[in-house]
C-alpha positions as CSV (number, residue, x, y, z in Angstrom):
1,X,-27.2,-2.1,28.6
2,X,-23.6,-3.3,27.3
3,X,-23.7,-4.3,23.7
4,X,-21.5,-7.4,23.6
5,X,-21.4,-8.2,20.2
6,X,-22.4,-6.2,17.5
7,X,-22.6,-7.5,13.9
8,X,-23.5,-6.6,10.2
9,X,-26.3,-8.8,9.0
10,X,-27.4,-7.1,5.4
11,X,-27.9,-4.3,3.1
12,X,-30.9,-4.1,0.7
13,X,-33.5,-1.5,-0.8
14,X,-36.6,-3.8,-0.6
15,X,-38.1,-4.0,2.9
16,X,-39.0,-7.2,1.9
17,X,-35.8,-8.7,1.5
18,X,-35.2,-7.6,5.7
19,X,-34.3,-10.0,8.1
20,X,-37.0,-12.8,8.9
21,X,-37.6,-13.3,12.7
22,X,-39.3,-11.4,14.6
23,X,-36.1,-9.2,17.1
24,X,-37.4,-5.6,17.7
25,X,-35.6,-3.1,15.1
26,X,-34.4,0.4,16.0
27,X,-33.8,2.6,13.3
28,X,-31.9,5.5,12.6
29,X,-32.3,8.2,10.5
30,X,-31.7,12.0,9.7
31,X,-30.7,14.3,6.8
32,X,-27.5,14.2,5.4
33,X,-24.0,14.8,7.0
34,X,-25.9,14.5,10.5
35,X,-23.9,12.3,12.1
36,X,-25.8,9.0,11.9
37,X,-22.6,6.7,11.0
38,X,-20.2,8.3,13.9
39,X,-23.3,7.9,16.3
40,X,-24.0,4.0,15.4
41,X,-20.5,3.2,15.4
42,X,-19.9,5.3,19.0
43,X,-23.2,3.0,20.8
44,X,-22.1,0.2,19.8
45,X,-18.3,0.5,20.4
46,X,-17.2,-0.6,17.4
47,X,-15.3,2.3,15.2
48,X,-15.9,0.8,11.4
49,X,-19.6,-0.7,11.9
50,X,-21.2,2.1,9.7
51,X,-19.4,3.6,7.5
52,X,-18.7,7.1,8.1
53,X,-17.8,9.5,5.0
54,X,-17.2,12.9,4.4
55,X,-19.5,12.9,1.8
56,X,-23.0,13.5,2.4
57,X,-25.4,11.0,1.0
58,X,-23.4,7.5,1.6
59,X,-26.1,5.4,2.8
60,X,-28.5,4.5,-0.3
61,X,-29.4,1.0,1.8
62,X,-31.1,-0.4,4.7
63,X,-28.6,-1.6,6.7
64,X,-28.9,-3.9,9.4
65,X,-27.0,-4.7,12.5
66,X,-27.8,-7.5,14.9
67,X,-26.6,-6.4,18.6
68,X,-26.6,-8.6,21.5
69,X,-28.1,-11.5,19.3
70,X,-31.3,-10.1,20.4
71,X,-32.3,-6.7,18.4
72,X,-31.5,-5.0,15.5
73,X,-29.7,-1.9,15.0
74,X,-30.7,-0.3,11.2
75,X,-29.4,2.3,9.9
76,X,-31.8,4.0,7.3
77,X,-30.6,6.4,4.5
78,X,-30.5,10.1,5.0
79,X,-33.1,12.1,3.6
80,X,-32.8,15.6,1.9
81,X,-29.3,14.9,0.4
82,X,-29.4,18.3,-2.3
83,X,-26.7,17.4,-4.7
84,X,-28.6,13.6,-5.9
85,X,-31.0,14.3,-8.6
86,X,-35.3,14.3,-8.6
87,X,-35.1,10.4,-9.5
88,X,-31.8,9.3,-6.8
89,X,-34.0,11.1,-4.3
90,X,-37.2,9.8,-5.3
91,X,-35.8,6.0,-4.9
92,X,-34.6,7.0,-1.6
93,X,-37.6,8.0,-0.7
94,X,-39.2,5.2,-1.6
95,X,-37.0,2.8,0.4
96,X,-37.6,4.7,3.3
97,X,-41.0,5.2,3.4
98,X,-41.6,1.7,2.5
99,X,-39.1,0.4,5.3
100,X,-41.3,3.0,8.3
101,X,-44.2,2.2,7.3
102,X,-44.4,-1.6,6.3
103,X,-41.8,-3.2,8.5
104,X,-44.1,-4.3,11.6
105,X,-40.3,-5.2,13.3
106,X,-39.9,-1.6,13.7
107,X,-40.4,-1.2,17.2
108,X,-38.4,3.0,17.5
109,X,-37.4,5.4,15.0
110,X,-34.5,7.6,15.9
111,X,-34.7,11.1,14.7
112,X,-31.0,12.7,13.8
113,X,-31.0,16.5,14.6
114,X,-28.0,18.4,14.1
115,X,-28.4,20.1,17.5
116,X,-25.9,23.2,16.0
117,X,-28.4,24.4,13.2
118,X,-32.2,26.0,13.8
119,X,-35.0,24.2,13.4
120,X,-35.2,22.8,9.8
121,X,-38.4,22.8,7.5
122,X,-37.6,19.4,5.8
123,X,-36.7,18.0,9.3
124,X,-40.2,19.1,11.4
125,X,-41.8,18.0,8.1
126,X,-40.9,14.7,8.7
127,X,-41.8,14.5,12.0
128,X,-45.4,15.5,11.6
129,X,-45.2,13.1,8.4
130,X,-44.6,10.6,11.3
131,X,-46.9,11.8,13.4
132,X,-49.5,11.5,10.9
133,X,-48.9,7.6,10.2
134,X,-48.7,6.6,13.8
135,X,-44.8,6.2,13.9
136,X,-43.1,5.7,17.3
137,X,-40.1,8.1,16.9
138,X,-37.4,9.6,19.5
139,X,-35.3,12.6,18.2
140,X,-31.5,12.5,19.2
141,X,-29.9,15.6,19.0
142,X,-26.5,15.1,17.5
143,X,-22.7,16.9,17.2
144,X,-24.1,18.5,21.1
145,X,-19.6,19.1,22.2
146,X,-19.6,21.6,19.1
147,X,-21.7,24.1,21.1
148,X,-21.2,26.0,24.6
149,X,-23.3,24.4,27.2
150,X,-25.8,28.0,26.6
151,X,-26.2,27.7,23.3
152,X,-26.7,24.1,23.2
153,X,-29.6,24.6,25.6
154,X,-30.9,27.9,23.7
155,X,-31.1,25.7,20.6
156,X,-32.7,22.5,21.8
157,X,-35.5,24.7,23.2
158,X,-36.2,26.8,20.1
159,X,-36.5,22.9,18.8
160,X,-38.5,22.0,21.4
161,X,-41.1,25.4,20.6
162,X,-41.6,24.7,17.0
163,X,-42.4,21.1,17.9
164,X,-44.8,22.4,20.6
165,X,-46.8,23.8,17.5
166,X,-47.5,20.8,16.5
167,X,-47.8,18.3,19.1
168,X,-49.4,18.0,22.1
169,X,-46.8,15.6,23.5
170,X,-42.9,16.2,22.7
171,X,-41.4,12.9,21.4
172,X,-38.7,11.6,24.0
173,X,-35.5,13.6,23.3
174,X,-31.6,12.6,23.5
175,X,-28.6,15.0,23.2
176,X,-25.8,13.3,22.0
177,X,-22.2,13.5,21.3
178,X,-20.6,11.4,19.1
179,X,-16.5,12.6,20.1
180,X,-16.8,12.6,23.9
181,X,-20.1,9.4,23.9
182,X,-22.3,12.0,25.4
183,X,-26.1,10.0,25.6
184,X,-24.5,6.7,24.9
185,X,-26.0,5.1,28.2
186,X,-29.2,7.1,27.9
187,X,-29.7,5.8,24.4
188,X,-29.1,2.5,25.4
189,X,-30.9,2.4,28.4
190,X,-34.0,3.9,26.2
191,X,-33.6,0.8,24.1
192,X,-33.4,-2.0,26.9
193,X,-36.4,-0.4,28.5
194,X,-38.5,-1.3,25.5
195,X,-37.3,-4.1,24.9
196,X,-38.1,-5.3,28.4
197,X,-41.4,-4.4,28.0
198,X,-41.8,-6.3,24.7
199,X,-40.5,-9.5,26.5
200,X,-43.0,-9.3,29.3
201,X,-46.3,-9.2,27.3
């Protein structure tokens, strides 16, 4: 797929305040400082699209991003942020779980995985959270160029074991590299595959 055009559409914290329509939505989330800006902005060719910070904890919103005039990109806010206080993370929360789980548009959750660190409780917590509501959810495995090819791979599999303990069937995976657009095409190509399908039925 080649994303043509790629443009900003709205921010909000009410899932019912989304776009109307009825364009699949792929969303994008992961804990803070994961990489989720720097990944948007490097699929869709376009360097300021999400705003990428060096502090952790930017996006409070659901943003959305209408590519190609026919689907939406949305970029979720990160989960897990420490330094925001019981009732910041509790409202984040909220507009998360209330986007995932009411927004029928959501055709594919993307999982952000910082593919350097070891499996992390809050992030396989999630997952099974997913699991448990029925949530169709692909994990991309982020920041992959700051590892050696070994490790990489040594890391993605211990992933890939804890996961085993809890599902049957992995979740379709991506590794992906925001500096050198590693999984850009695969990512892509994941996308216009579904939303083939959903044209045909």
């Amino acid at each position: 797929m080649e994303i043509t055009n790629a443009e900003f559409v709205m921010s909000n914290t009410d899932v019912k305040k989304c776009p109307a329509g009825t364009f699949p939505e792929y969303a994008f989330i992961g804990r803070s400082n994961v990489g989720k800006s720097s990944l948007i902005n490097m699929l869709t060719s376009h360097k300021g699209l999400a705003m990428t910070s060096s502090t952790p904890g930017k996006t409070m919103l659901i943003n959305h991003f209408l590519i190609n005039n026919s689907w939406y990109l949305v970029d979720l806010p990160g989960y897990g942020y420490a330094k925001r206080g019981q009732k910041g993370k509790e409202q984040i929360q909220k507009v998360i779980e209330d986007y995932i789980l009411e927004r029928e548009q959501m055709t594919n959750l993307f999982v952000l995985i910082d593919s350097r660190l070891e499996p992390q409780k809050i992030d396989l917590e999630f997952m099974e959270w997913l699991g448990e509501n029925g949530i169709p959810f692909s994990i991309v495995f982020t920041k992959s160029d700051k590892l050696k090819g070994g490790r990489l791979k040594m890391n993605i599999n211990a992933y890939l074991q804890e996961l085993r303990k809890q599902w049957e069937e992995l979740p379709p995976y991506f590794i992906s590299s925001s500096e050198n657009r590693t999984g850009r095409t695969e990512i892509l190509d994941y996308i216009e595959t579904i939303n083939k399908e959903i044209n045909t039925k």
